[in-house]
N, C-alpha and C positions, 0 to 999 in steps of 0.2 A: 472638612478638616484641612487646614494648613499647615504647612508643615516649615516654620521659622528658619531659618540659617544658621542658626548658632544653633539647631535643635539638631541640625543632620548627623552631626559626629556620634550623638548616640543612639541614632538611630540604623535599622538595617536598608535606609534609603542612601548610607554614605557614600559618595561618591557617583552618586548616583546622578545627580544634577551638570555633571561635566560640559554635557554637549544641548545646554537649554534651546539651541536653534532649533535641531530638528525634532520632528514628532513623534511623540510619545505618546501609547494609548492611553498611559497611567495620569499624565498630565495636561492642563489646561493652563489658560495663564499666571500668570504670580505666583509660583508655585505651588500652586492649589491642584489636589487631586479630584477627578470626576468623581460623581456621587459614587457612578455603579463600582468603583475598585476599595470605595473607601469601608466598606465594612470589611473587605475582604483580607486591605490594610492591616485595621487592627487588630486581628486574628492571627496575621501574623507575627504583628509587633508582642505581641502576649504570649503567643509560643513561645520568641526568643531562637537569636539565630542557632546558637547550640545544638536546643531539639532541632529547630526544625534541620542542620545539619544531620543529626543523627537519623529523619525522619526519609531525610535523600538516602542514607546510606540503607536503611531498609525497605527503600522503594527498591533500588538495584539490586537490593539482595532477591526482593521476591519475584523481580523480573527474570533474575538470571535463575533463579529457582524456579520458577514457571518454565524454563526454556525459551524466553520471546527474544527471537532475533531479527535481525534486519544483516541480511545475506549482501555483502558487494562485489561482485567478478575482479577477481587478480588481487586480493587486496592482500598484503603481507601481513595482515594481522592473524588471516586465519579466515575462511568461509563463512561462520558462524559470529557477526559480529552482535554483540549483546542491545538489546534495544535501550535506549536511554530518555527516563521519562525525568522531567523536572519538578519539584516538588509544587513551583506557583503556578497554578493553571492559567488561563485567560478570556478575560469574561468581556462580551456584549450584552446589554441589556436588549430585554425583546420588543421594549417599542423601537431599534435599530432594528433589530433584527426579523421583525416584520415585512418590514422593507427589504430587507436582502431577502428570505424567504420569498416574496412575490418576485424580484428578481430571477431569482433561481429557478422559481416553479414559471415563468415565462420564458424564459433561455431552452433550457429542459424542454419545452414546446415544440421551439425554432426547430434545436437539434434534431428531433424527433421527425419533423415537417420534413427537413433539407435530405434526413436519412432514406425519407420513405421517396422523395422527388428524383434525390440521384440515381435512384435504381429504379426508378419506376418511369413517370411523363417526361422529367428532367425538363420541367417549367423554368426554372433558375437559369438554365443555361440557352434555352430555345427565346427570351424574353431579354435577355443581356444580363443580368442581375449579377451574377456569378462569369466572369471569364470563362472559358473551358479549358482552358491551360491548369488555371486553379487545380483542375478536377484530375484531370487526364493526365497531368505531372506529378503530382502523387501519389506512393506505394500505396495507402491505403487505400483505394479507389480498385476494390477487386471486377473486374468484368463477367468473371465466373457467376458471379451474385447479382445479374445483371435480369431483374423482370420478377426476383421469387415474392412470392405472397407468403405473406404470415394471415393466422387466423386470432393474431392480439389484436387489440384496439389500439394499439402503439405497438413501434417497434423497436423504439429506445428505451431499456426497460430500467436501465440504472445509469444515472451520470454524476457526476465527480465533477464538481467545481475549485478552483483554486482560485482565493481571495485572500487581497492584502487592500488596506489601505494607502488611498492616492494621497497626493498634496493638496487635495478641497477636502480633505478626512471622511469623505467615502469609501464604501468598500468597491473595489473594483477588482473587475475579472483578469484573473493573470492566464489561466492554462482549462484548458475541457479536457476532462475525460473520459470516453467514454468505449474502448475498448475493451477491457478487463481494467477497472477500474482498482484500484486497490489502498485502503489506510482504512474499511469498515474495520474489521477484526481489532485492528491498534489502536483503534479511535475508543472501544469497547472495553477493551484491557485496562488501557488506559484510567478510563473512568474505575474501573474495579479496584486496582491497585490504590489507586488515590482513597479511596472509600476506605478500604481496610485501613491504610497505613494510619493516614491522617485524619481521620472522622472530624476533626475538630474544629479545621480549617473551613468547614461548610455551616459551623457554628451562625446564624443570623440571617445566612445568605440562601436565599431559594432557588435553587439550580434544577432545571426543565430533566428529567430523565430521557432517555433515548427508549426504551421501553416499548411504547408503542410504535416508533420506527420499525424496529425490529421486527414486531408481529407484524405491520404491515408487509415488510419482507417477504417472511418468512410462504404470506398467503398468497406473494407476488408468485414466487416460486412452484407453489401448488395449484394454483389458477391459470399458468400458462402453458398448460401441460394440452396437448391437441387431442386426445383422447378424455373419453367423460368418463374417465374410472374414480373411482371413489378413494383410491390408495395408489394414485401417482408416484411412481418413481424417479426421485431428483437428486443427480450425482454433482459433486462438484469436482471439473477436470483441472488437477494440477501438472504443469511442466517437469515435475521432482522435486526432491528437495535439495537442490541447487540450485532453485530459481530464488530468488532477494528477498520476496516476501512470503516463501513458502511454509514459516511460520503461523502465519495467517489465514493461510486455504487449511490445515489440520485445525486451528481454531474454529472456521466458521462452520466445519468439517462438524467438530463436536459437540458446538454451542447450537446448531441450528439442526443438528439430529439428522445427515446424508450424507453418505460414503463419499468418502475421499478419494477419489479416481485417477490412474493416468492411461495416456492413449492406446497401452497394451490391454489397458483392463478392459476394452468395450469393442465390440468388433458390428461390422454392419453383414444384417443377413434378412433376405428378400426385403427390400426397403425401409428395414429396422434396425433400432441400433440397441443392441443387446452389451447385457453386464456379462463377464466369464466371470458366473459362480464355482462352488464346489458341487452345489445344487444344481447346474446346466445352466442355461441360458436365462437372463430373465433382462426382459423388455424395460428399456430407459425411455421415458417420460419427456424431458427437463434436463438439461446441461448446463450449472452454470459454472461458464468457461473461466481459466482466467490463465489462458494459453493465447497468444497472439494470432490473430486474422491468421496471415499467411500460411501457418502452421497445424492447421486443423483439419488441413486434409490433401495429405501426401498426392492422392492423385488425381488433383484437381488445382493444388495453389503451390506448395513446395514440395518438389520431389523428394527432398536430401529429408525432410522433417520426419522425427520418430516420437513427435509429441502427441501425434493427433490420432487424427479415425479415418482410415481410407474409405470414400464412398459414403462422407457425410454428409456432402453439399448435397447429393443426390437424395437424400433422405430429408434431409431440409426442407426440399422442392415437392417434395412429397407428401408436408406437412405431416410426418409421423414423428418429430422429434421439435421440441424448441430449443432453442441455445439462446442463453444471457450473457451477452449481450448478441444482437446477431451476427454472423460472421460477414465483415464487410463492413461495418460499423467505425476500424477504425479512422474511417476518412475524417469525419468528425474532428477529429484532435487535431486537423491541418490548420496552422498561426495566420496563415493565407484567407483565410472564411472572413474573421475580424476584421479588417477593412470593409467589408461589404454588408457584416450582420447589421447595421441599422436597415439598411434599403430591405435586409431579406425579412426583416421583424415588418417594417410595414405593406412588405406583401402577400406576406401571410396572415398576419393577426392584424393590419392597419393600425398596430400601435406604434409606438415610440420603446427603446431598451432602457427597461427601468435601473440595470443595474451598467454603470461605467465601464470601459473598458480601457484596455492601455493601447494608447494612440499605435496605429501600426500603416506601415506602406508597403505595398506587393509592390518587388522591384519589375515585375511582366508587364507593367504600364509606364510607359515614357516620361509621364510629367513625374510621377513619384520616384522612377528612378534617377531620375535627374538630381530630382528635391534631396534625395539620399545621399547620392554621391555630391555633391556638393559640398555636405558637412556631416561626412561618414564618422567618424571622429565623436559624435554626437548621441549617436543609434547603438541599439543592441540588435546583431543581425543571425537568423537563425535560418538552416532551411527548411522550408515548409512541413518535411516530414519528418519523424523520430522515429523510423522502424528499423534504423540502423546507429541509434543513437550520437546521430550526428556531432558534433561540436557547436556552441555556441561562441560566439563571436564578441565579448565585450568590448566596441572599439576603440573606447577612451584609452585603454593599457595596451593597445598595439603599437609597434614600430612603424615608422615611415614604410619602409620596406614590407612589413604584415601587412599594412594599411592599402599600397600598392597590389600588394597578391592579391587578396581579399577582393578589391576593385575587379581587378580582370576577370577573377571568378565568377563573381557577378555581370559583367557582362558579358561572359562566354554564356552561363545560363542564366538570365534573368528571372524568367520563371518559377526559378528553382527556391528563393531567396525571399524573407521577410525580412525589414527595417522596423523596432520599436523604439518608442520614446522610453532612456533609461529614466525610470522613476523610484525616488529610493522610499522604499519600505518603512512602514511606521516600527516602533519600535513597543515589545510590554518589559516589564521586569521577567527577569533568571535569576535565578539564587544559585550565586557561584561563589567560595570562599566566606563565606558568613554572613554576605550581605548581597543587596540586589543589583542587579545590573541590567541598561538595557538589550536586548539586542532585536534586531530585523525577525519578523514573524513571514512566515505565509500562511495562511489556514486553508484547510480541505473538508469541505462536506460532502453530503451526499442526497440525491434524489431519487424518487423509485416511482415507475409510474403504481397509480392509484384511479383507478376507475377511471373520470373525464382526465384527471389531473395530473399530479403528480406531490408524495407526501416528499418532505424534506426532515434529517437528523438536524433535530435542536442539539445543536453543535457540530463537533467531529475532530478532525486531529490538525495539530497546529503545530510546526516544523521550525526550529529556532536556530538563526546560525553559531555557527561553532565558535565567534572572538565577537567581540563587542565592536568593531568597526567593519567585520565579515560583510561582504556585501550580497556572497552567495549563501541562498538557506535552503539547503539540499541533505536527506539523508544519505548521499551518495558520499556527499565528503564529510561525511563524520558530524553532522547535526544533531539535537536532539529534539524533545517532542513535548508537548505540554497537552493536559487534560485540556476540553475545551467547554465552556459553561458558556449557558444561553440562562442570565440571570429575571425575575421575576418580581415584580412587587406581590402577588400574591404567593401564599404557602403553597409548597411545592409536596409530595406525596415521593417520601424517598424509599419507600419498598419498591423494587422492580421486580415487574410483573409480567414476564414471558409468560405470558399462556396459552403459548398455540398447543397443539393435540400434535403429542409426541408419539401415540399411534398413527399417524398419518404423517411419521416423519421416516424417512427408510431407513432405521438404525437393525444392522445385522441383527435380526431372530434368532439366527443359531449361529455354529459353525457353517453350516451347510451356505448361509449368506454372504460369505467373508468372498469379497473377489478372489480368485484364484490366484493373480500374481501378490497381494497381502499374504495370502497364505503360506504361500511356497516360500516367502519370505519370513515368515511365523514357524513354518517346518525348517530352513535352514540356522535359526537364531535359536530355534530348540536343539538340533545336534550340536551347534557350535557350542551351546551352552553345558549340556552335556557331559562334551567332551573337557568342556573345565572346571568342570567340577572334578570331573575323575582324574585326572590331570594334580589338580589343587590335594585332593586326597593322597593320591602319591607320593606327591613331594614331601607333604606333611609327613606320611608315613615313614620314608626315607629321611628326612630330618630328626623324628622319633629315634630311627635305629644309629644315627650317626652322633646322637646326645645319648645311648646307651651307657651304663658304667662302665662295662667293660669296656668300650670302644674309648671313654675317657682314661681310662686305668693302661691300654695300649696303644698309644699314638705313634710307635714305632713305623708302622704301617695299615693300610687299609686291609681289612679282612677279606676275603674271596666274595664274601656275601654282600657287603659294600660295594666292591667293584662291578658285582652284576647287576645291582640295581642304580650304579650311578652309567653303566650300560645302556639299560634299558628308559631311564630318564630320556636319554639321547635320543631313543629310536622313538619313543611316545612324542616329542615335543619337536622331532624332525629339526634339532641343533645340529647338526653334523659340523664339524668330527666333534666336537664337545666330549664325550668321556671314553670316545672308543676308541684314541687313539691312543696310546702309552701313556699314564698319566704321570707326571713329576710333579715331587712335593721339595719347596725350598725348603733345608733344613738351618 
């Protein structure tokens, strides 16, 4: 389909052609849209920007009616910021996306290989491959975790990739992660809401379900469990709900059928790591975290932390518990590794990295840091680790004076500092104000080991910046999000089909199940509630007597009987002085 120039004004592509330089996923040359968007196209064009306006406003309805949010520390809007899905999703066809999947399921390898080397032989670094600065300069490089054995076949068991397309219009590797990785849950939602709202949109177009991701999941979970019980127990340990994406961990909490945990809820006792039931103790299985490293075990990695499990590492080493991801894992996510991950792919696998990555220089090496400083101005410069969420350095928009800090920083620590090559981000359409627009994408999938392997979500969630020339596309600064489609030339099977065995999922039996700190929390939400109800009847009842006839027939004053229950109001609702002091009525 081509789309004429004198055709655009009435179409919801208006305006849309502004900045024909740079790349769009939606287009190729001459105006002309790629095959894979153009069904997708006219489905929209037939909707009409109207609906499908009306179609955004009851996506947000049912998102904020679901409760899905996306949590940001300090933010003036309120804790609970509303999650924001866009109505045009964004599609790769799967002969691409074949290609990236082999990418991903050979990265996911690396990562895996490099996790099990730095805590184990530490090949990488006895052979030169890896620097040892690299390693031993970042937070996530725990020593505590230094020699333990798992009883998996891997030890990376979920990883999170972040891709955007380069300027050769590949997809390339922006960020890893693999700590408690997190966008599964939203990526899911996602798709759901889109399904309900707009069915209509998926009219012609054959979109891969995530479906059997999931079940692979869900069996990852259950198969890593170091005891051969037949009815493993797997909690999933959240920070509260004040952590950002804490929305997520109660979803996958409910969707995937295993108690939603925090680090009061589990205690370690002779080498085990027990639930506090109502019922007593009962033996955890399976941990999947999504609590950071350092945090997981007061006396062993931070003392000050009230997230974790004291005496877990210890139980770890004792193979009577697994954690997903393992604790120590997140070194992995150091921007520092990238400069070196071809040499480490072909010494491990002797292949070549199927999937690109963004040009990067560790400034702990003399010619690179030279290369850098030279034409800093150039570079987006970060430090190697994120466990204190560093700042990121965009140098092009710094001052002489920033430019100069910046520098000396870098060479007070070297070590400490990556250099990347800024690369700007391809662009898909957003439907903002009745018609489309581009803006900058990044997308996030995910991996899970599988047997030799590892399975990959056809698809996952894809992160949109907030203004049309936005350069950053972060849910931190107010982003949104789009459904993500892995499209097909053959028919697609859009029943989803969870069928794992929800008896060998640990959803509470009884009361008797319910963690103890849930409960106590279910007992104080029941007094509270209680109490307002009795509260609410009162008032009502004392409103009754205050609309009495007679009490309208004599408004000279309040009656003795009035006075003692606008009294006792006070003393029930702890208003003080509120009615018990003298009352005056203007006359």
């Amino acid at each position: 389909m081509t789309i004429e120039e004198n055709q655009i004004e009435k179409t919801i592509l208006h305006d849309y052609f502004l900045n024909k330089s740079k790349y769009d996923e939606l287009l190729i040359s001459k105006m002309e849209d790629t095959s894979d968007w153009k069904v997708l196209l006219d489905n929209l064009q037939k909707i009409g920007p109207k609906k499908l306006a009306s179609k955004q406003v009851d996506i947000d309805w049912l998102l904020a009616e679901n409760g899905v949010t996306y949590n940001v520390y300090n933010d003036p809007k309120g804790l609970n910021r509303p999650w924001n899905l866009n109505v045009v999703p964004f599609i790769i066809h799967q002969k691409e996306w074949s290609e990236i999947e082999k990418g991903i399921q050979q990265r996911s390898e690396i990562l895996n290989l490099i996790l099990k080397d730095l805590y184990g032989k530490r090949e990488l670094l006895k052979n030169g491959i890896i620097p040892p600065e690299v390693i031993y300069a970042h937070r996530g490089f725990l020593r505590s975790c230094d020699q333990i054995e798992y009883k998996t076949a891997k030890q990376l068991l979920v990883h999170a990739v972040d891709l955007a397309r380069g300027p050769d219009g590949r997809m390339w590797v922006v960020n890893d992660r693999t700590q408690a990785p997190s966008g599964m849950g939203y990526a899911l939602e996602n798709r759901f809401s889109t399904t309900k709202i707009i069915p209509e949109i998926y009219k012609h177009v054959n979109v891969r379900q995530p479906s059997t991701f999931f079940n692979d999941f869900n069996k990852l979970l259950l198969s890593v469990a170091p005891s051969n019980t037949e009815n493993p127990m797997v909690v999933i340990l959240t920070p509260g709900p004040h952590n950002e994406t804490y929305f997520e961990h109660s979803y996958l909490s409910s969707f995937l059928g295993h108690p939603l945990v925090k680090g009061n809820d589990l205690v370690v006792r002779h080498g085990k790591v027990w639930l506090k039931s109502l019922k007593g103790l009962k033996q955890v299985d399976v941990i999947l975290r999504r609590v950071d490293d350092s945090f997981m075990d007061p006396l062993e990695l931070r003392e000050d932390s009230y997230l974790g499990v004291a005496g877990l590492l210890e139980v770890v080493r004792l193979q009577n518990v697994a954690i997903v991801n393992p604790i120590g894992s997140g070194v992995l996510e150091n921007p520092a590794l990238i400069p070196f991950m071809e040499n480490i792919c072909k010494f491990f696998l002797k292949e070549k990295l199927i999937l690109p990555q963004i040009a990067s220089w560790w400034c702990g090496q003399e010619k690179e840091r030279k290369h850098v400083l030279e034409d800093l101005p150039s570079y987006v410069v970060k430090r190697i680790d994120r466990s204190h969420r560093e700042h990121i350095y965009f140098c092009e928009f710094l001052s002489k004076e920033e430019l100069k800090e910046l520098k000396e920083e870098i060479l007070e620590n070297p070590n400490r500092f990556v250099a990347q090559e800024k690369i700007s981000f391809s662009t898909a359409p957003n439907f903002v104000d009745d018609k489309l627009e581009p803006r900058k994408i990044v997308c996030r999938t995910f991996s899970i080991a599988k047997q030799d392997s590892y399975s990959v979500m056809p698809g996952g969630l894809v992160r949109v910046a907030t203004e049309r020339e936005e350069l950053f596309v972060s849910n931190q600064r107010g982003g949104t999000s789009k459904d993500f489609w892995i499209v097909s030339d053959k028919k697609q099977n859009y029943l989803q089909n969870y069928s794992w065995n929800k008896s060998v999922s640990n959803q509470a039996e009884s009361i008797n199940d319910v963690p103890s700190n849930t409960a106590e929390n279910l007992y104080w939400s029941g007094r509270y509630l209680g109490r307002t109800l009795f509260t609410a009847r009162y008032l009502r009842m004392v409103l009754n007597q205050m609309t009495h006839v007679q009490y309208n027939d004599e408004r000279k004053s309040e009656s003795e009987s009035l006075k003692i229950l606008f009294q006792s109001i006070t003393n029930i609702t702890s208003t003080f002085p509120g009615f018990t002091e003298k009352m005056k009525r203007k006359h």
